[in-house]
C-alpha positions in Angstrom: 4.4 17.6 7.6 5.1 19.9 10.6 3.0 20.5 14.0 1.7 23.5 12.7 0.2 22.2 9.5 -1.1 19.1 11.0 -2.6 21.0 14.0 -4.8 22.8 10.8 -5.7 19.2 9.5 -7.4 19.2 13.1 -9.5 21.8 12.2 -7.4 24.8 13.4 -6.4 28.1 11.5 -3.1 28.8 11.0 -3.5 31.7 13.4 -5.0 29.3 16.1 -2.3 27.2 15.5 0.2 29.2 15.9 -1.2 31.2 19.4 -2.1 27.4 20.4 2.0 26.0 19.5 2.8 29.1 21.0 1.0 28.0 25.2 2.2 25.2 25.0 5.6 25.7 24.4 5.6 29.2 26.4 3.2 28.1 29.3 0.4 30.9 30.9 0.9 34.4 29.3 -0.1 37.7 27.9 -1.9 38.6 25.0 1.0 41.0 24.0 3.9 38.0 24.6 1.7 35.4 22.8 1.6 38.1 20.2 5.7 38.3 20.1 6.4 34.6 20.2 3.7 33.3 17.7 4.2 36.1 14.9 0.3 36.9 14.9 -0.5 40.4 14.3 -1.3 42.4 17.5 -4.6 43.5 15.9 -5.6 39.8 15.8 -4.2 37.7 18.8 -6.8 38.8 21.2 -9.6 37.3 18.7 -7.3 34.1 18.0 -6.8 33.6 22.0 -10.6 33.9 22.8 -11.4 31.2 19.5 -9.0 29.4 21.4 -10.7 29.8 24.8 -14.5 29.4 22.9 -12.9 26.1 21.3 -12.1 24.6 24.9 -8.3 24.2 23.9 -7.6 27.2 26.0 -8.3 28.9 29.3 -8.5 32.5 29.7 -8.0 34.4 33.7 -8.5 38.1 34.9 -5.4 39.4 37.1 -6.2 41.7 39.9 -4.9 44.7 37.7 -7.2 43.6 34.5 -4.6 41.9 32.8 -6.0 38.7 31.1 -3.9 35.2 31.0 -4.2 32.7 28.3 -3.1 29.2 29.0 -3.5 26.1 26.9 -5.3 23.0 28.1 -3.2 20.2 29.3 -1.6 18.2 26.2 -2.9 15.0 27.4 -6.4 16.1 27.7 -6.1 17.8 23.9 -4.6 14.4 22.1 -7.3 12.5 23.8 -10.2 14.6 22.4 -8.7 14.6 19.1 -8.2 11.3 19.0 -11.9 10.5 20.2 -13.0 13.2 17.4 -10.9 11.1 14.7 -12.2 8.0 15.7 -16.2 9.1 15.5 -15.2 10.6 12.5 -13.4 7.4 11.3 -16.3 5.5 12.0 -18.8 7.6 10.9 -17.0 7.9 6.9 -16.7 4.0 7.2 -20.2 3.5 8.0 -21.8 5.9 5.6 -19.3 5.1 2.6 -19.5 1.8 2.9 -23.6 2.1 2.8 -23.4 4.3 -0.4 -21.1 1.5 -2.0 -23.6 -1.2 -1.1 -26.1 0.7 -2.4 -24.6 2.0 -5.2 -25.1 0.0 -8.9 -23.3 -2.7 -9.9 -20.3 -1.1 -11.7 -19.0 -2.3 -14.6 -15.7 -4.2 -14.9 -13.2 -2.7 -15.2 -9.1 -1.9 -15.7 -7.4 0.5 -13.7 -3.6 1.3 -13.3 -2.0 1.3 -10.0 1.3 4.0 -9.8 4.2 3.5 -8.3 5.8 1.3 -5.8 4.4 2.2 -2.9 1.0 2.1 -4.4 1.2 -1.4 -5.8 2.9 -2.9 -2.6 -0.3 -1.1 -0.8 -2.8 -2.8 -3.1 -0.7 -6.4 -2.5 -1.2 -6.1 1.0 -4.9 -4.9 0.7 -5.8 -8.2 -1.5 -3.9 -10.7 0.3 -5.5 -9.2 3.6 -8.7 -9.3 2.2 -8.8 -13.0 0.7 -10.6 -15.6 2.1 -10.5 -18.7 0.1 -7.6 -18.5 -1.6 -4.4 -16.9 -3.1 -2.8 -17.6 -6.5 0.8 -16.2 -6.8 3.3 -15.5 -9.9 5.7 -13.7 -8.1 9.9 -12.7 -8.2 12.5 -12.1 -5.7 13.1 -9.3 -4.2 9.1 -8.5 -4.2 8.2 -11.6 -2.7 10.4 -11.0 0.4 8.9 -7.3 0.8 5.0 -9.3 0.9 6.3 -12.3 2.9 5.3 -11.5 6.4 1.9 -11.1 5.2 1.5 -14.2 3.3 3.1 -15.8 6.0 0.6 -14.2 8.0 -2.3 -15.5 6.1 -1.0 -18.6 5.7 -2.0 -19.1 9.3 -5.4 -18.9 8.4 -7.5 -21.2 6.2 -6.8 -19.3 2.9 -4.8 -21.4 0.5 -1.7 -20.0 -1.0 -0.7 -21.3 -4.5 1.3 -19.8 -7.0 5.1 -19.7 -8.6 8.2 -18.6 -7.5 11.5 -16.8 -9.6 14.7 -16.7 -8.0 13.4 -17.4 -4.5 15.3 -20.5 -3.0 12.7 -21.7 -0.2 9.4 -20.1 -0.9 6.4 -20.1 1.3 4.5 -23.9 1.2 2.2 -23.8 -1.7 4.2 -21.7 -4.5 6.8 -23.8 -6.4 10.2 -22.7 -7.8 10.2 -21.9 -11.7 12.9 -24.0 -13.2 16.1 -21.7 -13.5 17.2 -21.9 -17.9 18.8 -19.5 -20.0 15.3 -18.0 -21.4 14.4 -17.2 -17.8 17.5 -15.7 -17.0 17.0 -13.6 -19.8 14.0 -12.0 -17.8 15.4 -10.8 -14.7 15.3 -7.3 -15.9 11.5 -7.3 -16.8 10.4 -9.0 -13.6 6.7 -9.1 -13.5 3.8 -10.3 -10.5 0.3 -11.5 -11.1 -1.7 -11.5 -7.5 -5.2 -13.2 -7.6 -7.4 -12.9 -4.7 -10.5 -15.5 -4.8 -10.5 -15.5 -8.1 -12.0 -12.0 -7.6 -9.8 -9.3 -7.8 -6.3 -9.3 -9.7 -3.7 -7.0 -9.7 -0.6 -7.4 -12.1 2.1 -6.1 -14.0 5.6 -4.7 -13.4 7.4 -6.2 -10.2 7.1 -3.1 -7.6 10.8 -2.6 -7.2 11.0 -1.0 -10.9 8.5 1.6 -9.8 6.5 1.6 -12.6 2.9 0.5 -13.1 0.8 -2.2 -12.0 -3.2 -2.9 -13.0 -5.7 -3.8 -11.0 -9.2 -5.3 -12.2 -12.1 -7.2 -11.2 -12.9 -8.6 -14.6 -14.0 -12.1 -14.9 -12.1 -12.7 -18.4 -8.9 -11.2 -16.7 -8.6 -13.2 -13.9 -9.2 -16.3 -15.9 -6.7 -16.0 -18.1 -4.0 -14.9 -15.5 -5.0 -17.7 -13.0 -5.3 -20.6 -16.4 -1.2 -18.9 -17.1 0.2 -19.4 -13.2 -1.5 -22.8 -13.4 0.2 -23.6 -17.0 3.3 -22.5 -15.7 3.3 -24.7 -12.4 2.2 -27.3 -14.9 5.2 -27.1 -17.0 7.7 -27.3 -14.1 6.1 -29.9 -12.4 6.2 -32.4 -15.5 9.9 -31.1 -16.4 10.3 -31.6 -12.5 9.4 -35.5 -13.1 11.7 -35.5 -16.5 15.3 -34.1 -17.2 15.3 -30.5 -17.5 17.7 -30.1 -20.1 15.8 -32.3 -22.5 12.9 -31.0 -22.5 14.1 -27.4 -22.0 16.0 -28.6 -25.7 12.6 -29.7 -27.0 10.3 -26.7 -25.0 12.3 -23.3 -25.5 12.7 -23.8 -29.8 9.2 -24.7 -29.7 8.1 -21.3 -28.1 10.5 -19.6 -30.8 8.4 -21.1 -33.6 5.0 -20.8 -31.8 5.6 -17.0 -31.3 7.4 -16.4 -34.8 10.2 -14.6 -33.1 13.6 -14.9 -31.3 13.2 -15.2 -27.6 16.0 -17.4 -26.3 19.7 -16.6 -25.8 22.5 -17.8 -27.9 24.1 -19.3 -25.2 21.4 -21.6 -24.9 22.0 -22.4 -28.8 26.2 -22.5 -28.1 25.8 -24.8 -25.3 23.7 -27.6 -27.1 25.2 -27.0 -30.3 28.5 -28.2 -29.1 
């Protein structure tokens, strides 16, 4: 976005814009060489300059011989006023949308889909911000590492963090490391995250770096089951943590085949314990 488009974002019309781009940059001057420089019609600079002047973001002086001078007010003093307009402004839409949301119904639950990386990196930030209590985590490298300073930033606070790590090698205290087996490896390409905030609001689905899409939902059913599957899978690892992995991931993986009916797990985990 340009100066002259976000001087109209202030309230300004492209003609005032441009007559207002143009005293600044060309200091006290004529109608006529305002005219020249900004590219406004002759029949309508004189109107522009005196909008200006009625405005207060420009000053307007008789010469002896008639002439009038146009000059803008001093930058400083514009950027403060705007920035004292945004921030009554800011206020005011915070105060009086918030109200209208508090008074609003109850909504009804409900599933929505969150675009894009951007986006769903936003709406991470926004829930982890937001959470009081606590913070349940399913989570992958190299999206963890983009939220890290954040959850490290909470993590200062009393919120607990808990969760799972994939492919992370020291993750923040309260997320564990997903045991590292062929099946597993067979999912770095479909990277997912599940973010739970006080068991309140939950936002899951494709990691953020494949630029997909994400859903976000404050359905109690939802979050039940997603929170119930991070706890099953920090259950898992912890009790293969206290075995030996490669018997029960011998035992484990061929009993997810025939729970699910179909084939999930690589041959090379078949090859390797076949020989």
């Amino acid at each position: 976005m340009n100066l002259l488009e976000t001087l109209q974002l202030v309230g300004l019309t492209q003609y005032e814009s441009k007559a207002f781009i143009a005293l600044v940059s060309a200091g006290s001057n004529t109608p006529f060489q305002i005219s020249k420089i900004s590219g406004i019609p002759r029949a309508r600079v004189y109107d522009t300059l005196d909008t200006l002047v009625d405005k207060g973001l420009a000053m307007r002086e008789a010469m002896n011989d008639g002439t009038k001078i146009y000059r803008s007010i001093p930058i400083e003093v514009f950027l403060e006023r705007q920035k004292q307009k945004w921030s009554i402004s800011y206020k005011t839409m915070e105060t009086e949308l918030k109200s209208l949301e508090t008074q609003s119904a109850k909504p009804e639950n409900y599933v929505s889909t969150v675009r894009g990386s951007g986006s769903i990196l936003s709406y991470c930030k926004t829930l982890i911000s937001q959470a009081e209590q606590q913070i349940l985590l399913s989570i992958w490298n190299p999206m963890y590492h983009q939220l890290l300073p954040i959850l490290e930033e909470k993590a200062k606070s009393d919120c607990r963090i808990r969760g799972i790590a994939f492919e992370i090698d020291d993750p923040i205290s309260g997320l564990i490391v997903h045991r590292k087996n062929d099946y597993m490896s067979s999912l770095a390409s479909n990277k997912w995250f599940i973010l739970s905030a006080d068991s309140k609001k939950l936002l899951y689905g494709h990691a953020a770096e494949k630029d997909e899409n994400a859903f976000y939902t404050d359905d109690s059913v939802h979050i039940f089951l997603l929170e119930d599957y991070i706890w099953h899978d920090v259950l898992v690892n912890r009790l293969v943590e206290k075995g030996e992995q490669n018997q029960l991931d011998h035992w484990i993986l061929p009993e997810m085949e025939k729970f699910f009916g179909k084939k999930m797990i690589p041959e090379s985990f078949w090859k390797r314990h076949t020989e």
